[in-house]
Biopython code that builds the backbone (N, CA, C, O; Angstrom):
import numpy as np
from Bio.PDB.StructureBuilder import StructureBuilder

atoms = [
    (1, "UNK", "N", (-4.315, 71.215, -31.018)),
    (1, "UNK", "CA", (-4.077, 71.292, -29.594)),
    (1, "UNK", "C", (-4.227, 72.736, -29.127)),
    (1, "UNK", "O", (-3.905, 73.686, -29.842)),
    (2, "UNK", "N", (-4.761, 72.872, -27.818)),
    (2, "UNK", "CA", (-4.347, 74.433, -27.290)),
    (2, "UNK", "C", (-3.719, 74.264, -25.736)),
    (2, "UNK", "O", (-3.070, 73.351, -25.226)),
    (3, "UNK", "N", (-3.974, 74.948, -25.459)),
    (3, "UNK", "CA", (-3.845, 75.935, -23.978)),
    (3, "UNK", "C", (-5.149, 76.257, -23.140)),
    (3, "UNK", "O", (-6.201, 76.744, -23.554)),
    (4, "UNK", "N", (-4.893, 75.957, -22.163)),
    (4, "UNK", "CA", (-6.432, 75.786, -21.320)),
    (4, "UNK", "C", (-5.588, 76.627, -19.816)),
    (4, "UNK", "O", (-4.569, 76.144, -19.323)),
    (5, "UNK", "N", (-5.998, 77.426, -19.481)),
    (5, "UNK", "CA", (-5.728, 78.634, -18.310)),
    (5, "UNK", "C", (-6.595, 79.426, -17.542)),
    (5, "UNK", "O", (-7.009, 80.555, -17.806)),
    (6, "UNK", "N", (-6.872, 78.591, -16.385)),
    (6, "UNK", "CA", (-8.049, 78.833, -15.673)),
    (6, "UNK", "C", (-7.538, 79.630, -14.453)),
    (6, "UNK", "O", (-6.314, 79.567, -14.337)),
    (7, "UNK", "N", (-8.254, 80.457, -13.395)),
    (7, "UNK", "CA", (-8.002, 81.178, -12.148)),
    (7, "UNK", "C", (-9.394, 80.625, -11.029)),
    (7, "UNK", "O", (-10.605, 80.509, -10.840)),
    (8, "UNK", "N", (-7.911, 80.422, -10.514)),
    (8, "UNK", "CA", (-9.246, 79.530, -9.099)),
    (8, "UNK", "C", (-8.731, 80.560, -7.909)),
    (8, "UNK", "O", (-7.613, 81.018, -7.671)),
    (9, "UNK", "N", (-9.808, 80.704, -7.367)),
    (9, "UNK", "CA", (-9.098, 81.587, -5.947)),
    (9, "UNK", "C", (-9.778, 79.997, -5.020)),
    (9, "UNK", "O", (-10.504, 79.042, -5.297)),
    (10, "UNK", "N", (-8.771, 80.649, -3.489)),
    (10, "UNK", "CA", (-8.645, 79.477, -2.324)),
    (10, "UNK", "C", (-9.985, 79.500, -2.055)),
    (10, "UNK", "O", (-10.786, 80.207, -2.666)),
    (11, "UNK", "N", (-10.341, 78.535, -0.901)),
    (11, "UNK", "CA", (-11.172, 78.241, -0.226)),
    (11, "UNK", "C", (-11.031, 79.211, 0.898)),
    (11, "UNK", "O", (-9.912, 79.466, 1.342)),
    (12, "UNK", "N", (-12.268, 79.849, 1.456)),
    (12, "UNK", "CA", (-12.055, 80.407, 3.030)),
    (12, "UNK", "C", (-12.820, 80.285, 3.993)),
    (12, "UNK", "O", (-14.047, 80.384, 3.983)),
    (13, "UNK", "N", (-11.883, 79.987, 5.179)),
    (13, "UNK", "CA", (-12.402, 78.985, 6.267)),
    (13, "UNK", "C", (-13.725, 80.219, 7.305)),
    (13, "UNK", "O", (-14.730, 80.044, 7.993)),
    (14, "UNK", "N", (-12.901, 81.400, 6.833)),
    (14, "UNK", "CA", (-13.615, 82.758, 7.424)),
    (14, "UNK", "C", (-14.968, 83.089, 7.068)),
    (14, "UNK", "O", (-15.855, 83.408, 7.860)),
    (15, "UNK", "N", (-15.092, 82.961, 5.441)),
    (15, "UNK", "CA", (-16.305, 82.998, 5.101)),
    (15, "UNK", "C", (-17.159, 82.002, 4.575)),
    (15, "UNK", "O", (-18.308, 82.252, 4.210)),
    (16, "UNK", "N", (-16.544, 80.671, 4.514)),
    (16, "UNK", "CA", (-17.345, 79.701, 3.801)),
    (16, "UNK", "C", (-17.101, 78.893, 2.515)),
    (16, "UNK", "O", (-17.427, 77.802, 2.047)),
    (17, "UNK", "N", (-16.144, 80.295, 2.071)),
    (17, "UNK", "CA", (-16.438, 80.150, 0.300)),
    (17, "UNK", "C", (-15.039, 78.916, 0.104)),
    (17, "UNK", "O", (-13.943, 78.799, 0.652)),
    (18, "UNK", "N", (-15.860, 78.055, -1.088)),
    (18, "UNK", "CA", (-14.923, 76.616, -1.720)),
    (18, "UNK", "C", (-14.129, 77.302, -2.342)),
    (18, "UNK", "O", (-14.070, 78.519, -2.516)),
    (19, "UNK", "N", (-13.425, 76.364, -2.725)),
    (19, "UNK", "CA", (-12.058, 76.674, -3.689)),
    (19, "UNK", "C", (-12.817, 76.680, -5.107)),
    (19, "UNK", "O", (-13.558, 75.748, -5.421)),
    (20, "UNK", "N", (-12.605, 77.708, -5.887)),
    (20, "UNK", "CA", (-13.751, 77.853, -7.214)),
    (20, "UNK", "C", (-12.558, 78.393, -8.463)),
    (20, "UNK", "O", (-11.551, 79.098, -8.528)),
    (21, "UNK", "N", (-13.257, 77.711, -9.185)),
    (21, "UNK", "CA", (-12.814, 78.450, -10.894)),
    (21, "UNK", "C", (-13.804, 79.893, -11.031)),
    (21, "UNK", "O", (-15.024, 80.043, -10.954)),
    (22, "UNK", "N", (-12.913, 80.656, -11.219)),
    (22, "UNK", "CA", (-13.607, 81.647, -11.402)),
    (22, "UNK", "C", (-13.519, 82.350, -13.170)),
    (22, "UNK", "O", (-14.329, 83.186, -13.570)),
    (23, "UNK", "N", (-12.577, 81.892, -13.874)),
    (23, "UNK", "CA", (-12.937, 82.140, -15.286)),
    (23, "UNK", "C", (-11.710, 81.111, -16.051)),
    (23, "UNK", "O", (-10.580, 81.118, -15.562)),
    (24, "UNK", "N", (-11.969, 80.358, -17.103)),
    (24, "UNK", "CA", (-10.922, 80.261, -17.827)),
    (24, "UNK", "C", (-10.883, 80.395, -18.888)),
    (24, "UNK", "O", (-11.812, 80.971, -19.455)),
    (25, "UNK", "N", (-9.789, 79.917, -19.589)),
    (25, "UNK", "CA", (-9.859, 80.607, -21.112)),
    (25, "UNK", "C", (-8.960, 79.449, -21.924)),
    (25, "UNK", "O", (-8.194, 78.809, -21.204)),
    (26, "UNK", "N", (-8.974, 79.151, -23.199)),
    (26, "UNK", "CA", (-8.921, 78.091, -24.565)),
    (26, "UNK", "C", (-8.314, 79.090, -25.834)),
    (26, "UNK", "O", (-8.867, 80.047, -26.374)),
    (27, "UNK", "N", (-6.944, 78.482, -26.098)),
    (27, "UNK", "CA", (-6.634, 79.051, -27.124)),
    (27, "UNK", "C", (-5.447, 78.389, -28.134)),
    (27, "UNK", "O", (-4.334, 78.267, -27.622)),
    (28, "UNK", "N", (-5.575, 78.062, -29.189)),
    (28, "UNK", "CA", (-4.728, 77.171, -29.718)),
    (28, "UNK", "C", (-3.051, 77.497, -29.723)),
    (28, "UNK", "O", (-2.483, 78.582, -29.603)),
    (29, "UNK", "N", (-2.604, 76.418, -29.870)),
    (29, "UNK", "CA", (-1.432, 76.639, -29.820)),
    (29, "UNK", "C", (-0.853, 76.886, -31.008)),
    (29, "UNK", "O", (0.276, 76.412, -31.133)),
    (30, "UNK", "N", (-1.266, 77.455, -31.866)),
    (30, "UNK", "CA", (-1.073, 77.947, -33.312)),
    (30, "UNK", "C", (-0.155, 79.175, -33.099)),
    (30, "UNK", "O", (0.834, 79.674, -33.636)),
    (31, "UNK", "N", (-0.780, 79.358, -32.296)),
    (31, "UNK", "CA", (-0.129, 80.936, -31.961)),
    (31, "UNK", "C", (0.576, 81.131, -30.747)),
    (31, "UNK", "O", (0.943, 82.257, -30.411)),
    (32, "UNK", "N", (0.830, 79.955, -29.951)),
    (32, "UNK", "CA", (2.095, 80.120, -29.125)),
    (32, "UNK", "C", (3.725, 81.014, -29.286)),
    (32, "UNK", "O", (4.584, 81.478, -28.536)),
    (33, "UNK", "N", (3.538, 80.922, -30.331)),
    (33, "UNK", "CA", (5.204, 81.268, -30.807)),
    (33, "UNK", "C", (4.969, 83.112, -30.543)),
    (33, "UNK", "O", (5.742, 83.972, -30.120)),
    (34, "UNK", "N", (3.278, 83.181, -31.105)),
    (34, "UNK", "CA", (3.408, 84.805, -31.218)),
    (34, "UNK", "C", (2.858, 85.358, -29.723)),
    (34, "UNK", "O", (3.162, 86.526, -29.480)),
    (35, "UNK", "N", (2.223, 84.773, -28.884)),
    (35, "UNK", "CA", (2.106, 84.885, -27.672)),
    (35, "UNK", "C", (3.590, 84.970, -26.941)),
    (35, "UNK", "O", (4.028, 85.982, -26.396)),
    (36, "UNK", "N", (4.089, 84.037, -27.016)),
    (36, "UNK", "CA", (5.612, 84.105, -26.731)),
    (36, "UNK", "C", (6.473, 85.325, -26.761)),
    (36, "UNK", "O", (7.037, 85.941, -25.857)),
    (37, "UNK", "N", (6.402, 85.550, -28.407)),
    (37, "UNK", "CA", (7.469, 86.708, -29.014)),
    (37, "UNK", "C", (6.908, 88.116, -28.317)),
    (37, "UNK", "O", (7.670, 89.082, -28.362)),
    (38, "UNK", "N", (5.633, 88.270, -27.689)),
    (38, "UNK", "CA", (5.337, 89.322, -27.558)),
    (38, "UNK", "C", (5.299, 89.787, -25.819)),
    (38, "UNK", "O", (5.159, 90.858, -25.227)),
    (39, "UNK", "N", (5.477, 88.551, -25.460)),
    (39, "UNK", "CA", (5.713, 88.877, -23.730)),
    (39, "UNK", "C", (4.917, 88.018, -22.981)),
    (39, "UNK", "O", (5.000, 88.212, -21.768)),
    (40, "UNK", "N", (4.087, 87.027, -23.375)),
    (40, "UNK", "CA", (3.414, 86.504, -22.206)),
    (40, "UNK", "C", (4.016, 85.024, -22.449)),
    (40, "UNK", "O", (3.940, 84.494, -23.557)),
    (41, "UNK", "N", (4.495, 84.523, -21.565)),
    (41, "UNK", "CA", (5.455, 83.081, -21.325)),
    (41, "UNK", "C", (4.051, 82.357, -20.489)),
    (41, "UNK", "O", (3.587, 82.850, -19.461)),
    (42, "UNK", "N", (3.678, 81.510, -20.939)),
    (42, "UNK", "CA", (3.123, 80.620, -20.403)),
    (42, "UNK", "C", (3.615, 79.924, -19.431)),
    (42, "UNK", "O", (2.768, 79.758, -18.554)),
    (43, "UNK", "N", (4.791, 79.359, -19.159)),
    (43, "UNK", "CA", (5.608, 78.454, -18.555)),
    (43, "UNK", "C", (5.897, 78.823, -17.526)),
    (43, "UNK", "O", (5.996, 78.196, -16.471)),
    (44, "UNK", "N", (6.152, 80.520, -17.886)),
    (44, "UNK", "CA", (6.134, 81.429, -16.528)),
    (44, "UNK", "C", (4.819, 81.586, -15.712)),
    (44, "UNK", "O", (4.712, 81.615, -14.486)),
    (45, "UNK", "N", (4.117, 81.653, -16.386)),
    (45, "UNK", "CA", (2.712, 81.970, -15.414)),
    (45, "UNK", "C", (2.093, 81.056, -14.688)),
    (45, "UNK", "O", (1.709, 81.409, -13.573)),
    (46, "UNK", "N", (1.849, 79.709, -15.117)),
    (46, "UNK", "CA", (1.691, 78.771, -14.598)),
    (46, "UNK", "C", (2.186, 78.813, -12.661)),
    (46, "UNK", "O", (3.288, 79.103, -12.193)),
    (47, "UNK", "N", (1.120, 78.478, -12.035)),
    (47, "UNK", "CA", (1.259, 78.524, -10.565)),
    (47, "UNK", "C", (1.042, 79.826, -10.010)),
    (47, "UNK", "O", (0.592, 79.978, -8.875)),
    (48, "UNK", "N", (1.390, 80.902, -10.880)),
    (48, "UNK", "CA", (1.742, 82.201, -10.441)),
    (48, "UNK", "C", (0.389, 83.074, -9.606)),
    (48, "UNK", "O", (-0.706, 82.813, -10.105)),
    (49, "UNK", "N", (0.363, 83.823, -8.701)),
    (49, "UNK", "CA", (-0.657, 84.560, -8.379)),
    (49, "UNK", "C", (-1.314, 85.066, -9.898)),
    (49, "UNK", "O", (-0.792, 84.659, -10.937)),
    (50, "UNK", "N", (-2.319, 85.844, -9.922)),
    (50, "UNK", "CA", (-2.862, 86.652, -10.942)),
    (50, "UNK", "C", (-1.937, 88.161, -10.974)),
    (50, "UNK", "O", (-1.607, 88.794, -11.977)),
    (51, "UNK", "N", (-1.697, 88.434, -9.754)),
    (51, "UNK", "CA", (-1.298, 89.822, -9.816)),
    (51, "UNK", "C", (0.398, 89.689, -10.003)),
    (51, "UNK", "O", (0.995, 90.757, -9.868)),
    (52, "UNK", "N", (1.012, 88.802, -10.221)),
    (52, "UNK", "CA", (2.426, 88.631, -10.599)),
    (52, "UNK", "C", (2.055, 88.138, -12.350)),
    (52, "UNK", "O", (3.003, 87.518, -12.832)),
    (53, "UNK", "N", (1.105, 88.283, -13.124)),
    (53, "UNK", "CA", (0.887, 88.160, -14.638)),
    (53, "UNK", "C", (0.764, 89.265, -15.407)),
    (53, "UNK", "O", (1.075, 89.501, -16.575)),
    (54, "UNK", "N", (0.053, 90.155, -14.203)),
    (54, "UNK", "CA", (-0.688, 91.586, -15.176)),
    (54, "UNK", "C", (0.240, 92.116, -15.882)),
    (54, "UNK", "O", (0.073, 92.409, -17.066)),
    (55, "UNK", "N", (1.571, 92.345, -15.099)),
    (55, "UNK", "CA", (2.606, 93.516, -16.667)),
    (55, "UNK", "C", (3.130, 92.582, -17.471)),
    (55, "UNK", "O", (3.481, 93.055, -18.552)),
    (56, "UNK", "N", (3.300, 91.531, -17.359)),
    (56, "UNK", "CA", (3.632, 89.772, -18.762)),
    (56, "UNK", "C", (2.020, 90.169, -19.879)),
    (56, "UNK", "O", (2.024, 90.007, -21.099)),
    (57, "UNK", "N", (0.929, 90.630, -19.167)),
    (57, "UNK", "CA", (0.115, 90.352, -20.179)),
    (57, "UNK", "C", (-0.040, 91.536, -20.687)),
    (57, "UNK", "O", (-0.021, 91.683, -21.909)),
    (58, "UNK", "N", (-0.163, 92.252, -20.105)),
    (58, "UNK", "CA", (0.008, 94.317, -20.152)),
    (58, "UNK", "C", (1.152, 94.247, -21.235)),
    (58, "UNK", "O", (0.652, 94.482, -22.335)),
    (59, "UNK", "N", (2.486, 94.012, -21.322)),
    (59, "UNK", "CA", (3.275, 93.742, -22.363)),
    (59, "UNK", "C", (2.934, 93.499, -23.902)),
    (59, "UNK", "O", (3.022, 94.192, -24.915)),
    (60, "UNK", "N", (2.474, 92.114, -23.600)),
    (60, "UNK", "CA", (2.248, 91.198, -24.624)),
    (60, "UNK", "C", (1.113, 91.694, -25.318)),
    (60, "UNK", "O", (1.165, 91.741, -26.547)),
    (61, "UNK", "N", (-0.251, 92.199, -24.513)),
    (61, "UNK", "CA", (-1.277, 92.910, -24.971)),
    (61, "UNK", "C", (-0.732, 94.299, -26.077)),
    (61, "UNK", "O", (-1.038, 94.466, -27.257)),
    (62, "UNK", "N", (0.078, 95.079, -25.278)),
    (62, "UNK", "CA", (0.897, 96.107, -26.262)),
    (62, "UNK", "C", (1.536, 96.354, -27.149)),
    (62, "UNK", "O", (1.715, 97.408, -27.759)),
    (63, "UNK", "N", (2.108, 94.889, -27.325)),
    (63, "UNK", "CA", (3.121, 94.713, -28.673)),
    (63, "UNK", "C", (2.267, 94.099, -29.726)),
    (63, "UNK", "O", (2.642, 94.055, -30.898)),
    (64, "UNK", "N", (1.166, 93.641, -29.340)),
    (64, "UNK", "CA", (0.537, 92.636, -30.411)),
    (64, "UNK", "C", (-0.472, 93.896, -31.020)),
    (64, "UNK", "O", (-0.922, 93.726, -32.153)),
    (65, "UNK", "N", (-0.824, 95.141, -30.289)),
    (65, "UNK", "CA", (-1.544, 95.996, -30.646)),
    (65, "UNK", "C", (-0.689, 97.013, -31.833)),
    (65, "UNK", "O", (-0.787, 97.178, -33.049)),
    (66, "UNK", "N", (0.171, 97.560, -30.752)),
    (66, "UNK", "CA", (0.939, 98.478, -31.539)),
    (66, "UNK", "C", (1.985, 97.899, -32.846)),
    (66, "UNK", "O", (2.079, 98.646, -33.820)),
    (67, "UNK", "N", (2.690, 96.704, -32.863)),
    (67, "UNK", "CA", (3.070, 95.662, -33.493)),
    (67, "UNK", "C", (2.310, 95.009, -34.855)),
    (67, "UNK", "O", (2.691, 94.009, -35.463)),
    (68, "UNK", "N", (1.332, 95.704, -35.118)),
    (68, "UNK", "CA", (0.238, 94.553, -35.878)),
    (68, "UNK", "C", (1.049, 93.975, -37.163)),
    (68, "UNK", "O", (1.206, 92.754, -37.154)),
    (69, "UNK", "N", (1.472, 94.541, -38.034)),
    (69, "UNK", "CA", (1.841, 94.147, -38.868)),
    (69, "UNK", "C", (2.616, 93.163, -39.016)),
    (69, "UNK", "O", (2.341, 92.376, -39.921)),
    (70, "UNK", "N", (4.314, 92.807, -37.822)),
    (70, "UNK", "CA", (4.882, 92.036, -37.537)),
    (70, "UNK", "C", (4.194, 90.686, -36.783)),
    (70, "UNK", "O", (4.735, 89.581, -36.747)),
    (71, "UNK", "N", (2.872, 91.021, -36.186)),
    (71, "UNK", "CA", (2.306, 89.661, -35.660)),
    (71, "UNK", "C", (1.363, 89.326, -36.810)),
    (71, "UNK", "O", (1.584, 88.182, -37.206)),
    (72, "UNK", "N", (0.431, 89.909, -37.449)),
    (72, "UNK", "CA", (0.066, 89.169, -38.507)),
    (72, "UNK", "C", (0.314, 88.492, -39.520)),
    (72, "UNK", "O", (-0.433, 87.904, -40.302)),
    (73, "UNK", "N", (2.072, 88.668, -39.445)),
    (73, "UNK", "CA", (2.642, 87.589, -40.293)),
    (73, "UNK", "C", (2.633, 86.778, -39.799)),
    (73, "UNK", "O", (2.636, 85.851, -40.609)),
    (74, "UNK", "N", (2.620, 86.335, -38.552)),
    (74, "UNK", "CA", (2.793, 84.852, -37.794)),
    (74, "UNK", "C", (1.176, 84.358, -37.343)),
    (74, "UNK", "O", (1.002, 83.517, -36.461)),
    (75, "UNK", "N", (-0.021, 85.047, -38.124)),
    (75, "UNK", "CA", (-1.388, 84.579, -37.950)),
    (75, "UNK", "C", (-0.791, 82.962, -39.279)),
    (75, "UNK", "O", (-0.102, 82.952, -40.299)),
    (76, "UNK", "N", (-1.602, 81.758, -38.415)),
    (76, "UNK", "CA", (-1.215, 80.599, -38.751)),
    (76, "UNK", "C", (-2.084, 80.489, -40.286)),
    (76, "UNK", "O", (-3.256, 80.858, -40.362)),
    (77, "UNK", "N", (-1.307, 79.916, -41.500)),
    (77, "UNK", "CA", (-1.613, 79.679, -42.738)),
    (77, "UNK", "C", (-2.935, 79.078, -42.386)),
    (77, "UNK", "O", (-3.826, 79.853, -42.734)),
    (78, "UNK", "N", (-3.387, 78.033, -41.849)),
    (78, "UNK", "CA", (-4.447, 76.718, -41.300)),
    (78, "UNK", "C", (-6.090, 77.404, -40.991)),
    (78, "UNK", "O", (-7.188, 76.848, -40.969)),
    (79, "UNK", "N", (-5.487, 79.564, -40.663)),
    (79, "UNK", "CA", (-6.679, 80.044, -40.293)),
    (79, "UNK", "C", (-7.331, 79.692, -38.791)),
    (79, "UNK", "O", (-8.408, 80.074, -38.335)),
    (80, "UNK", "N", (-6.234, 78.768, -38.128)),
    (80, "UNK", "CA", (-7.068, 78.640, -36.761)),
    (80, "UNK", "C", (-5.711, 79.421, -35.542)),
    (80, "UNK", "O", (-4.622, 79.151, -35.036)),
    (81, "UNK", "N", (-6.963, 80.724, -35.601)),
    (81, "UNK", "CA", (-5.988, 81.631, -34.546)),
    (81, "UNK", "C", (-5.525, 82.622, -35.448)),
    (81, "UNK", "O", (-5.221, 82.356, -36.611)),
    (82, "UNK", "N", (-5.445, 84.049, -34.823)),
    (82, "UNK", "CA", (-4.913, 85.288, -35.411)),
    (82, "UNK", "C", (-4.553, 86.150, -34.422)),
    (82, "UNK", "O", (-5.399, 86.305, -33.542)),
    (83, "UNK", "N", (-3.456, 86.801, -34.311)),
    (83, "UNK", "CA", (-3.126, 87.939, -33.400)),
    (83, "UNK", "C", (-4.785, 89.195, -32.943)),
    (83, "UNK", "O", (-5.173, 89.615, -31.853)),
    (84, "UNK", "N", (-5.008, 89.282, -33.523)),
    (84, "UNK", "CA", (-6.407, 89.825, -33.644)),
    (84, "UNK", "C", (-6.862, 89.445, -32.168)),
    (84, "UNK", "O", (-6.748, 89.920, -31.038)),
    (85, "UNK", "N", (-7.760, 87.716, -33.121)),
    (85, "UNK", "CA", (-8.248, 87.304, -31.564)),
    (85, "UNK", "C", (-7.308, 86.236, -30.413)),
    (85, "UNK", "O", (-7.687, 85.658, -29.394)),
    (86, "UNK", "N", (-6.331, 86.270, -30.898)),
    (86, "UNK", "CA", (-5.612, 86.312, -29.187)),
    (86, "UNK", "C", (-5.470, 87.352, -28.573)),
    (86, "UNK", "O", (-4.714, 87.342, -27.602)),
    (87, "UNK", "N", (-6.197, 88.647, -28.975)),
    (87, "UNK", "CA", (-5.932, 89.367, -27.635)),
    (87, "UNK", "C", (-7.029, 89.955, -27.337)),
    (87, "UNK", "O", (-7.103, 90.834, -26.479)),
    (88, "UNK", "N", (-8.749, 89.194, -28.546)),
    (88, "UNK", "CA", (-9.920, 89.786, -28.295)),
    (88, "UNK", "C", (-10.483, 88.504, -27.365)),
    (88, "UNK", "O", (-11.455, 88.759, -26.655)),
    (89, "UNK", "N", (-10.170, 87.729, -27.342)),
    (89, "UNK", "CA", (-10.674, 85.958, -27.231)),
    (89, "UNK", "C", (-9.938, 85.519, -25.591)),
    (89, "UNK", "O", (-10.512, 84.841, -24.739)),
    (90, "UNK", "N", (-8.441, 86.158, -25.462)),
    (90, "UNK", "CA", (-7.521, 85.403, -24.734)),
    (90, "UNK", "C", (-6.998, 85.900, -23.865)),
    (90, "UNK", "O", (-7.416, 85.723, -22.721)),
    (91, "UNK", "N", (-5.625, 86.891, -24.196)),
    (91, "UNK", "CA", (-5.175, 87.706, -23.304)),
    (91, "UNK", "C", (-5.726, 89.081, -22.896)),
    (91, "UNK", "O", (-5.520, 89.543, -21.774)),
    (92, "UNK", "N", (-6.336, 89.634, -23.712)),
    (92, "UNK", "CA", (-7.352, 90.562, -22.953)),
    (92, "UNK", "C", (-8.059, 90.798, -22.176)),
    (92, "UNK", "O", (-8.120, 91.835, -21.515)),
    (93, "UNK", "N", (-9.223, 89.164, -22.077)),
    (93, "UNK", "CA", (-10.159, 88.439, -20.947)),
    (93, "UNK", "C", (-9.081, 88.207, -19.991)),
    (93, "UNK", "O", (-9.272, 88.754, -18.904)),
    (94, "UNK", "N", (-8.129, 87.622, -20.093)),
    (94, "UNK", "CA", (-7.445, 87.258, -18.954)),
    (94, "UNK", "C", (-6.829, 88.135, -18.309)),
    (94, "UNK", "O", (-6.467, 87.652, -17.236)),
    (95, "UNK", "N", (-6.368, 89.728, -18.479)),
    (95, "UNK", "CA", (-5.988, 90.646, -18.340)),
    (95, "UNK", "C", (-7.016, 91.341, -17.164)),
    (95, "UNK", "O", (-6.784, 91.953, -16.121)),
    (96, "UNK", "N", (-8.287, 90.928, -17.877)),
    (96, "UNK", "CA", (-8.963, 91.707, -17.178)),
    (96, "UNK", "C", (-9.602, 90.953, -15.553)),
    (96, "UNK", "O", (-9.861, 91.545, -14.506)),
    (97, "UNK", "N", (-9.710, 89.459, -15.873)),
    (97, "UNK", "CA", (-9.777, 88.742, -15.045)),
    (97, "UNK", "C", (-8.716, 88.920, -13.610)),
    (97, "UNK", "O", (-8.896, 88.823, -12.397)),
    (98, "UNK", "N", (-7.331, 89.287, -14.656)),
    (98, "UNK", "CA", (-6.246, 88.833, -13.401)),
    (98, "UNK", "C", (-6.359, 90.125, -12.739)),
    (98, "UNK", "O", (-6.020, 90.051, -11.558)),
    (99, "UNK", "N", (-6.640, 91.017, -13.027)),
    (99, "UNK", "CA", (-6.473, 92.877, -12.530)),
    (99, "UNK", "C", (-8.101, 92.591, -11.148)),
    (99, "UNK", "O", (-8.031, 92.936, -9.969)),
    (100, "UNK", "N", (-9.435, 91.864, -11.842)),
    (100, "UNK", "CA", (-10.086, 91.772, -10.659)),
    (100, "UNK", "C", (-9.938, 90.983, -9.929)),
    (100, "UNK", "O", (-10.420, 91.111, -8.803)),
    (101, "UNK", "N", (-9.302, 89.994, -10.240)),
    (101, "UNK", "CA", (-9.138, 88.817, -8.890)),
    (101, "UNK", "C", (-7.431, 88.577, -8.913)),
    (101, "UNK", "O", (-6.938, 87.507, -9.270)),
    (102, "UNK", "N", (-6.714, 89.627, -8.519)),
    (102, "UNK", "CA", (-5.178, 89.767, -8.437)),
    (102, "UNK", "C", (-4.565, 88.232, -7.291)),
    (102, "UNK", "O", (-3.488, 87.635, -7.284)),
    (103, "UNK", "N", (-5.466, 88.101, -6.693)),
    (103, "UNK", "CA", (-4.809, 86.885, -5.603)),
    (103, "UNK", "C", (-5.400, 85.076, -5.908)),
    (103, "UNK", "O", (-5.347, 84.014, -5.287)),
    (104, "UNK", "N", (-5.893, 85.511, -7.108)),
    (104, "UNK", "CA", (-6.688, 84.182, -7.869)),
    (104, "UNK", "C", (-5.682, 83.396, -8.218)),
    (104, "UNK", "O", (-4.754, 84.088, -8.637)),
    (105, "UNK", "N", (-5.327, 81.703, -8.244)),
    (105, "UNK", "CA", (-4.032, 81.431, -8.461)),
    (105, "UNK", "C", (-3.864, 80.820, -10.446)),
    (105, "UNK", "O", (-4.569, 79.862, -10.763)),
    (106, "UNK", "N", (-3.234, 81.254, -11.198)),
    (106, "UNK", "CA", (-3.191, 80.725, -12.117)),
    (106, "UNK", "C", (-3.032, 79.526, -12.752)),
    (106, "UNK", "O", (-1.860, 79.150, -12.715)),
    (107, "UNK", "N", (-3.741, 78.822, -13.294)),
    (107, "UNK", "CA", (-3.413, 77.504, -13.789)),
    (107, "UNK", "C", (-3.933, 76.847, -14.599)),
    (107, "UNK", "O", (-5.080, 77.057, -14.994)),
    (108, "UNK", "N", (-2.950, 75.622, -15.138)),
    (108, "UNK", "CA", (-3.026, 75.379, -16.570)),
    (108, "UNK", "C", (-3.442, 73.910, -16.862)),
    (108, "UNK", "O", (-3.520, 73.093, -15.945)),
    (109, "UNK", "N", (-3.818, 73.457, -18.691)),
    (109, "UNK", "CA", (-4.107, 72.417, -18.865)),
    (109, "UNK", "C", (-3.291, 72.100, -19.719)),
    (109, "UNK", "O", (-3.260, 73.123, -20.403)),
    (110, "UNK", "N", (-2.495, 71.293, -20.241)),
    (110, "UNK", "CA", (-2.069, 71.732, -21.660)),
    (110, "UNK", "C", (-2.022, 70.235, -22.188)),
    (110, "UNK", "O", (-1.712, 70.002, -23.356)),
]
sb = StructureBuilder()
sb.init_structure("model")
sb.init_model(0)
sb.init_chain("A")
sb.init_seg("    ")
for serial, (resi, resn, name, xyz) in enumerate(atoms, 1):
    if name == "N":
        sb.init_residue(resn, " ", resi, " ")
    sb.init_atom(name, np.array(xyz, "f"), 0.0, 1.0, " ", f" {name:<3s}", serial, name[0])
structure = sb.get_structure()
């Protein structure tokens, strides 16, 4: 199973533009626990603007960097998912996503 977390910005009546996905992102839930432990709450983000995520992922991005040793113990025995690439694959892209489209609304599949 994973996590599916897409950013749609609104529709506008001003310029035309539909209501659009503008990036999402897939990541197993193998590694929920270490996504978790390190600052980014899923549960929390869900609904949330983009620009109410950036310091949850800014966090979580920091501890899993500076942290390595304590999150690579929790890279899953199974080999699917590693602290590594949840933050080359996942929260990084999404980091960077939410910083350019700060008013994009967050949301989830799970």
């Amino acid at each position: 199973m994973s996590l599916d977390i897409y950013f749609e910005i609104d529709a506008c009546d001003c310029c035309g533009r539909e209501k659009e996905t503008i990036a999402d992102f897939n990541f197993t839930y193998n590694c929920s626990k270490m996504w978790n432990e390190a600052g980014f709450d899923d549960d929390l983000a869900e609904g949330k603007k983009a620009e109410e995520i950036i310091h949850m992922l800014k966090t979580a991005i920091g501890r899993l960097v500076r942290e390595k040793e304590h999150f690579d113990k929790m890279n899953p025995p199974n080999g699917w998912g590693s602290r590594k690439d949840l933050v080359r694959h996942f929260l990084g892209p999404m980091y960077a996503v939410a910083r350019r489209y700060p008013k994009a609304t967050v949301k989830m599949w799970r």
